[in-house]
N, C-alpha and C positions, 0 to 999 in steps of 0.2 A: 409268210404273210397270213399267220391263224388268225390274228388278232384283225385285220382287216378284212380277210375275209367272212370271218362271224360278223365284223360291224357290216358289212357289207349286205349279208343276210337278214341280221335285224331289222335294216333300213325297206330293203324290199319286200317282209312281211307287214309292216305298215303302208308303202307304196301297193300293194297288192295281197290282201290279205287271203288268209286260205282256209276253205276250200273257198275258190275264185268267182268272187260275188258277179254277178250276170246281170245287168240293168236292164229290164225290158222296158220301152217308150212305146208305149198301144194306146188311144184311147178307148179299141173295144177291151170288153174285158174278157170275153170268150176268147181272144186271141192269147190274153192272160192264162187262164187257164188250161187254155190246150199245149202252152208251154211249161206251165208249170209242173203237166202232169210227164212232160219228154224229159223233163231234168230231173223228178221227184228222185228216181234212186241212182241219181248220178252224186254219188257222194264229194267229187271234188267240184262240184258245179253248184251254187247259191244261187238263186232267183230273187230279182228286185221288180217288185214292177210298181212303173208310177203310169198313171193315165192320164197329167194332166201336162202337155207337153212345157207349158211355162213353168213347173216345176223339176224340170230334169238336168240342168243344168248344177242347180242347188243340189240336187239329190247324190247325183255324180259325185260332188265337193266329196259330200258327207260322208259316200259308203266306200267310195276308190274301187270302181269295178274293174274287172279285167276285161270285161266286154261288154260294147252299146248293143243290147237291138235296138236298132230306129227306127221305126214303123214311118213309113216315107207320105201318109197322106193323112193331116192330123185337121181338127175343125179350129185350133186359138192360132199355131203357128206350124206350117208345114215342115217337117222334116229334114230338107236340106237346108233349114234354113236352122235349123238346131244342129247339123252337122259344124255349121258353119262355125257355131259360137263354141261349140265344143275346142276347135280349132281354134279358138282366138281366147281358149279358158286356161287359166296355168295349171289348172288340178286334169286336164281329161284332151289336152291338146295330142297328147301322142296316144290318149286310149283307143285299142281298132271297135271301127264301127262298121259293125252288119244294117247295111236297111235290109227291111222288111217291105217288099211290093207285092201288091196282088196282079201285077202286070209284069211279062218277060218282055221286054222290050228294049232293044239297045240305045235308042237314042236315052231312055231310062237312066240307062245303066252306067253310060259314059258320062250323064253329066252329075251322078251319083260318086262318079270316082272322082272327078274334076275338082267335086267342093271338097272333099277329104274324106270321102266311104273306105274301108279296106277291105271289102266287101258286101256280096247283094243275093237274096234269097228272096225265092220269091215264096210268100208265106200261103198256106202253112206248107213248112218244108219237111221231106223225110225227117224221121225224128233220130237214125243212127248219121245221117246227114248232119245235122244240126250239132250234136254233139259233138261229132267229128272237125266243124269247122270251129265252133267255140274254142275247143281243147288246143287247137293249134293256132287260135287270134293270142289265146292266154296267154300258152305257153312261148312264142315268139315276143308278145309282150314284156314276159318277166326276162328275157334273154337280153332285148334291146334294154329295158332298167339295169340289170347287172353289168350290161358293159360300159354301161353311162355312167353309173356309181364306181365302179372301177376305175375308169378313166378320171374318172376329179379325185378320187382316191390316191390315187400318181399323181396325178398333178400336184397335191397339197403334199406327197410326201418326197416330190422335186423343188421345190421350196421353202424345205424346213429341212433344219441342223440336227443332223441325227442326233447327236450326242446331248444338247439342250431343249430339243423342241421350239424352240423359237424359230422365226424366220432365218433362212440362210441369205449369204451374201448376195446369190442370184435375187432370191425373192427383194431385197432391200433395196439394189441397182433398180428394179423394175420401178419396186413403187416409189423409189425418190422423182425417178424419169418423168412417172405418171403425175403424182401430185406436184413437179416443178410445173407441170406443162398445165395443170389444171390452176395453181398459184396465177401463173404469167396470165394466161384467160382471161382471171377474176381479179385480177390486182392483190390479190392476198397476201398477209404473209404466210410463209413455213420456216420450219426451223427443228434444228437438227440438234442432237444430242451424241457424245461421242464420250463413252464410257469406258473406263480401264481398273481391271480391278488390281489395287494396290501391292508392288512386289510379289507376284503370282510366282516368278521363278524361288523366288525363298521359300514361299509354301511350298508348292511343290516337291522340291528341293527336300525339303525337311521332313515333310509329313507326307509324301508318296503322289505317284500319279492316280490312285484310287478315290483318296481323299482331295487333290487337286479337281476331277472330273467332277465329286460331290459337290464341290464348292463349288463349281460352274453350275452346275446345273441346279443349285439352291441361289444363286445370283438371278438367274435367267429367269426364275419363277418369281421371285421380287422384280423383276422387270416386266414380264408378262402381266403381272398383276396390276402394276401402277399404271398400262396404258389402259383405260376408260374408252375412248372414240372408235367407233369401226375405220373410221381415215388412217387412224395413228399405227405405228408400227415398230414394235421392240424386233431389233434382230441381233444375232451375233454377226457381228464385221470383222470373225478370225481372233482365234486363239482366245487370251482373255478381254477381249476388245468386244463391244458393246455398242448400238447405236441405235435409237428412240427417232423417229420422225413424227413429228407432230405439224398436221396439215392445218392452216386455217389457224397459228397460233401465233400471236405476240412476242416480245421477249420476255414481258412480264409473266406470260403464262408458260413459254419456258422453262424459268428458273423456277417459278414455282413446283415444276414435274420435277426439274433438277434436284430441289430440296426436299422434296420427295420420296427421289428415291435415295438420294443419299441416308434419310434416316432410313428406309426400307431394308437397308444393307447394313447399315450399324446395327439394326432389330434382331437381323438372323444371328448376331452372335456367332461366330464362327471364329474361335481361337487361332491367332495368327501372334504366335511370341516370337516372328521374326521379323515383322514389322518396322518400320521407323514411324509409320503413319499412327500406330495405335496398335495395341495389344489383339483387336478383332479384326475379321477382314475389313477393310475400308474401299473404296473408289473414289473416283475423279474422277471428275465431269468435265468436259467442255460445249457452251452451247453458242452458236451461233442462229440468227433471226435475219432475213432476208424478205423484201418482198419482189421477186423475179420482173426480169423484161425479156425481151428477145434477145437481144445483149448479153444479157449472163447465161451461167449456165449451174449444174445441180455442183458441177464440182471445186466451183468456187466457195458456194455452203459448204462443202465437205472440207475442203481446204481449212475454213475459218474456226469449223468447230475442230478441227486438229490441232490447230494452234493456239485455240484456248484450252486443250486438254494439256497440252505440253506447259503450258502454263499455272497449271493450275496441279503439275507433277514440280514444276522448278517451284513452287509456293511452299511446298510442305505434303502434298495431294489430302486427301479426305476432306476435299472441298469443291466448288464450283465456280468457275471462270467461265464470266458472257463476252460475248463479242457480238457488237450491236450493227445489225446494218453496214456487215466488212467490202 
């Protein structure tokens, strides 16, 4: 896993850039400077400081710190009341926050933790104190990032066809499931596409399992391509079988994707002199268009566009066969 785990890395020096930027929220500024001067030769430790606490929220977006100080008693808007938005921000919701009190007091301190502090200093703090807890907000920080990034990392590579990069069959069962249930909802149509690429076993056959694999996977990337919508979903459905879900679609705009990709696949040029369909690799399609009820189900689509592909292999294949509302 080199290649994931460098993307993995790249991703979390943008998530947390290094040496790990430290956002101090003060509006005195001697509290600024008396910090600035405890990190000055702390070379993996960056100092931000903003004084105007309706600015720190923005600020946070911008720099991606590893660590808030929150100075807990501000004059425009108090401190737990910026922990709180921190908490409801997508850029800083899981950043750890130090408040800053000039009071040890526990009732303090427990309702500091309550709104979402991950810890509480009370300022000004030892300054090998201070450093000592930074470095270990940070570095648990980048720990919880990398096992998050990891984690969707799996996921997306439990979901995808090794051999094509397209979605796999699991991934395909999921989102038909999904977008039938979200169709039935909204009363929408969907509609299914069911692709075969033309006498695969005579290529194969002929011209090697090496060049068969190419070919799939020069197929796949003409299919990735032709889907536009984040709804939509090119996946492999096994072997040289192919299937496009197109959520929120027509039959008209079906066939239109249908004819699509069928010239997409004549483009690649891909020599197939054993052919009956054509001298280049070709496909067939079959599409079927549905708008769901409770009644149906995803596999009666599947059903329909199966049998318009089988139709459209007994036609001659290198063509497209609808099936309208089966």
């Amino acid at each position: 896993m080199l290649d994931e785990t460098g993307q993995i890395d790249a991703e979390l020096d943008l998530l947390v850039p290094k040496p790990y930027r430290i956002l101090l929220v003060d509006d005195q500024m001697i509290i600024g400077e008396a910090v600035r001067r405890m990190l000055i030769e702390a070379d993996d430790l960056e100092l931000h400081y903003c004084k105007n606490g309706n600015d720190a929220l923005q600020m946070a977006a911008e720099i991606h710190p590893a660590v808030i100080l929150q100075d807990l008693v501000m004059p425009e808007v108090d401190g737990l009341t910026l922990v709180k938005q921190y908490r409801a921000s997508e850029h800083a919701k899981h950043t750890p926050v130090i408040v800053l009190s000039s009071k040890e007091e526990a009732k303090i301190k427990a309702e500091s933790f309550a709104t979402g502090a991950n810890d509480y200093l009370v300022k000004l703090p030892d300054k090998v104190e201070l450093l000592a807890r930074l470095r270990y907000h940070a570095e648990a920080y980048v720990k919880h990032l990398q096992a998050d990034l990891l984690l969707r990392e799996l996921r997306r590579l439990s979901s995808m066809d090794g051999l094509t990069g397209l979605a796999n069959r699991r991934c395909f069962d999921e989102t038909l499931a999904y977008e039938w249930k979200r169709s039935t909802r909204e009363k929408t149509p969907i509609s299914l596409l069911m692709i075969d690429v033309d006498h695969f076993k005579d290529f194969n056959d002929h011209y090697g399992h090496q060049a068969g694999d190419d070919c799939l996977i020069k197929v796949a990337a003409a299919l990735g391509d032709g889907v536009q919508r984040a709804s939509d979903l090119a996946a492999r459905y096994g072997g040289e079988e192919f299937t496009i879900i197109l959520a929120n679609t027509d039959e008209p705009g079906a066939l239109k994707v249908a004819q699509a990709v069928l010239g997409s696949i004549s483009d690649l040029n891909i020599e197939h002199a054993f052919s009956t369909a054509g001298s280049m690799v070709t496909v067939s399609i079959g599409t079927a268009t549905m708008v769901p009820d409770h009644l149906s189900n995803p596999e009666a689509l599947i059903g329909a566009a199966d049998q318009a592909l089988y139709q459209a292999k007994e036609n001659g294949r290198n063509r497209v066969v609808n099936t309208i509302n089966p």
